[in-house]
N, C-alpha and C positions, 0 to 999 in steps of 0.2 A: 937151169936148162930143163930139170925136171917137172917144173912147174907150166914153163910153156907147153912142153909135152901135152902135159893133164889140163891146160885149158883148151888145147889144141882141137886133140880128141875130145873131149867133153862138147864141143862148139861144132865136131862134124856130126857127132852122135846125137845132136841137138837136131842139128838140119835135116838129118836123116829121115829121124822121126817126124820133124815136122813136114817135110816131102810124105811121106808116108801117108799122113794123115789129110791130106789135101791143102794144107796151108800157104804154104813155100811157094806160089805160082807168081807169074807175070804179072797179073791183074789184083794182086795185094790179098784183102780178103773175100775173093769172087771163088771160089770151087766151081768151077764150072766147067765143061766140053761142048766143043760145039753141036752137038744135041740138044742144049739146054739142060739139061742133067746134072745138079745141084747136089756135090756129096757133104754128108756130113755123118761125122763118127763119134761114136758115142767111146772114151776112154776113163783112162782110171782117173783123169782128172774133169772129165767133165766132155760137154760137147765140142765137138773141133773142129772147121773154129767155133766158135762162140757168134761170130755174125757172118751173115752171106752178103751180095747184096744182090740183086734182080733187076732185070728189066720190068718196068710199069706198064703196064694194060699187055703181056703177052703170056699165056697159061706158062708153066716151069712143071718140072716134076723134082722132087726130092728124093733122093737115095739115103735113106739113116741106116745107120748097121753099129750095132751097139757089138763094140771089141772087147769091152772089159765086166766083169760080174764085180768089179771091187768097187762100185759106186752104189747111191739107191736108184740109179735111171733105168726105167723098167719098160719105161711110154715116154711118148711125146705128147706133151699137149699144146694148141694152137688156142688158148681163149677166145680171143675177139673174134674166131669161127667155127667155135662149140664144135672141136675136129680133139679125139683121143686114140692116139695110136699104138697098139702093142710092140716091143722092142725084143724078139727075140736074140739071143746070142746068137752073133756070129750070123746071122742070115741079116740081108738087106732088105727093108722095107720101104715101098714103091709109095710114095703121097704126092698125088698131084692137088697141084693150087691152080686154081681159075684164075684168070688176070686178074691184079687187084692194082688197085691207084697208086700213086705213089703216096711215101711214108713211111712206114715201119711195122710192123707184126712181128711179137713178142712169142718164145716159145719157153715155155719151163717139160719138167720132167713131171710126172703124177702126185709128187709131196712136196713140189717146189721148192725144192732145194738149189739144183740147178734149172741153167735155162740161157737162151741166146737172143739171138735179133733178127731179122729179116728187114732190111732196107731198101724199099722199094724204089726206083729212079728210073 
Protein backbone atom coordinates (compact mmCIF):
# COMPACT_ATOMS: atom_id res chain seq x y z
CA UNK A 1 0.00 0.00 0.00
CA UNK A 2 2.94 1.96 0.78
CA UNK A 3 4.35 1.80 -2.39
CA UNK A 4 1.34 2.81 -4.48
CA UNK A 5 1.20 5.78 -2.24
CA UNK A 6 4.88 6.71 -3.40
CA UNK A 7 4.32 6.13 -6.90
CA UNK A 8 1.12 7.78 -6.56
CA UNK A 9 2.51 11.00 -5.36
CA UNK A 10 5.66 10.72 -7.26
CA UNK A 11 3.42 10.66 -10.65
CA UNK A 12 1.27 13.87 -9.37
CA UNK A 13 4.53 15.61 -8.51
CA UNK A 14 5.64 14.64 -11.87
CA UNK A 15 2.53 16.39 -13.64
CA UNK A 16 2.70 19.08 -11.63
CA UNK A 17 5.87 20.08 -12.64
CA UNK A 18 5.55 19.22 -15.88
CA UNK A 19 2.22 21.63 -16.12
CA UNK A 20 4.43 24.01 -14.65
CA UNK A 21 6.82 24.08 -17.05
CA UNK A 22 4.45 24.29 -20.18
CA UNK A 23 4.58 20.71 -21.28
CA UNK A 24 1.36 19.00 -20.09
CA UNK A 25 -1.05 20.78 -22.70
CA UNK A 26 -3.79 19.62 -25.21
CA UNK A 27 -1.74 20.07 -28.18
CA UNK A 28 1.27 17.48 -27.02
CA UNK A 29 4.45 19.48 -27.48
CA UNK A 30 3.06 22.96 -28.81
CA UNK A 31 3.54 25.72 -25.58
CA UNK A 32 1.68 27.86 -26.99
CA UNK A 33 -1.51 30.67 -26.17
CA UNK A 34 -3.54 32.04 -28.44
CA UNK A 35 -1.18 35.02 -28.96
CA UNK A 36 1.08 32.91 -30.58
CA UNK A 37 3.50 33.16 -27.75
CA UNK A 38 5.88 30.21 -27.62
CA UNK A 39 7.19 29.41 -23.70
CA UNK A 40 10.07 27.68 -23.14
CA UNK A 41 12.11 27.23 -19.67
CA UNK A 42 15.24 26.76 -19.28
CA UNK A 43 15.61 24.07 -15.96
CA UNK A 44 17.90 22.11 -14.08
CA UNK A 45 17.57 19.52 -16.54
CA UNK A 46 17.78 21.33 -19.49
CA UNK A 47 15.22 23.17 -21.99
CA UNK A 48 11.47 22.37 -21.61
CA UNK A 49 10.33 21.12 -23.55
CA UNK A 50 13.09 20.24 -25.70
CA UNK A 51 10.82 20.91 -29.01
CA UNK A 52 7.97 23.22 -29.93
CA UNK A 53 6.32 23.14 -32.90
CA UNK A 54 5.07 26.36 -35.11
CA UNK A 55 3.00 27.31 -37.70
CA UNK A 56 4.96 27.70 -41.20
CA UNK A 57 5.20 31.08 -43.03
CA UNK A 58 3.45 33.13 -39.91
CA UNK A 59 6.09 35.32 -37.54
CA UNK A 60 5.89 33.65 -33.54
CA UNK A 61 7.58 35.23 -30.58
CA UNK A 62 9.53 33.15 -27.97
CA UNK A 63 9.24 33.58 -24.26
CA UNK A 64 12.74 31.74 -22.65
CA UNK A 65 13.17 32.30 -18.98
CA UNK A 66 15.96 30.38 -17.80
CA UNK A 67 14.53 28.99 -13.88
CA UNK A 68 17.51 27.24 -12.94
CA UNK A 69 21.61 28.33 -12.29
CA UNK A 70 22.42 24.44 -11.94
CA UNK A 71 23.04 23.93 -15.67
CA UNK A 72 25.64 25.63 -18.12
CA UNK A 73 22.58 27.37 -20.09
CA UNK A 74 23.55 30.90 -20.09
CA UNK A 75 22.11 31.88 -24.02
CA UNK A 76 20.26 30.59 -26.46
CA UNK A 77 21.70 30.02 -29.80
CA UNK A 78 19.72 29.75 -33.03
CA UNK A 79 22.55 28.67 -35.69
CA UNK A 80 21.13 28.47 -39.09
CA UNK A 81 20.10 32.38 -38.06
CA UNK A 82 23.33 33.59 -36.61
CA UNK A 83 20.69 34.91 -33.67
CA UNK A 84 22.71 34.57 -29.80
CA UNK A 85 20.54 35.42 -26.91
CA UNK A 86 21.43 36.32 -23.26
CA UNK A 87 19.44 34.11 -20.67
CA UNK A 88 19.29 35.99 -17.55
CA UNK A 89 17.90 34.31 -14.24
CA UNK A 90 14.60 34.30 -13.59
CA UNK A 91 13.64 37.12 -16.18
CA UNK A 92 11.94 36.27 -19.49
CA UNK A 93 13.42 37.02 -22.76
CA UNK A 94 11.31 38.18 -25.81
CA UNK A 95 12.88 36.54 -29.46
CA UNK A 96 10.81 36.99 -32.19
CA UNK A 97 11.32 34.70 -35.39
CA UNK A 98 10.03 36.03 -38.78
CA UNK A 99 8.08 33.41 -40.68
CA UNK A 100 10.15 30.68 -41.76
CA UNK A 101 9.10 27.48 -44.15
CA UNK A 102 8.44 24.62 -42.86
CA UNK A 103 11.03 22.07 -41.34
CA UNK A 104 12.86 22.40 -38.27
CA UNK A 105 15.54 24.88 -36.60
CA UNK A 106 17.70 23.59 -34.17
CA UNK A 107 18.60 25.53 -30.99
CA UNK A 108 21.57 24.59 -28.33
CA UNK A 109 22.82 26.64 -25.40
CA UNK A 110 26.39 28.77 -25.95
CA UNK A 111 28.82 25.44 -25.16
CA UNK A 112 26.42 23.20 -26.74
CA UNK A 113 25.82 21.03 -24.39
CA UNK A 114 22.18 21.40 -24.36
CA UNK A 115 19.66 22.20 -26.99
CA UNK A 116 16.08 21.58 -28.59
CA UNK A 117 14.11 21.75 -31.87
CA UNK A 118 11.70 24.02 -33.57
CA UNK A 119 9.36 22.12 -36.00
CA UNK A 120 8.01 24.17 -38.37
CA UNK A 121 4.40 22.99 -40.20
Amino acid sequence: MKIILSISAAALVLWGLATLAGIANREGNTATNDSGVYRIAVTQIGFMPAEITIPKGRPVTLMVTRLSDETSIKDIVFPALHQRYELPLNEPVKIKLAAQPAGSLGYTCGNKVYGGKISIR
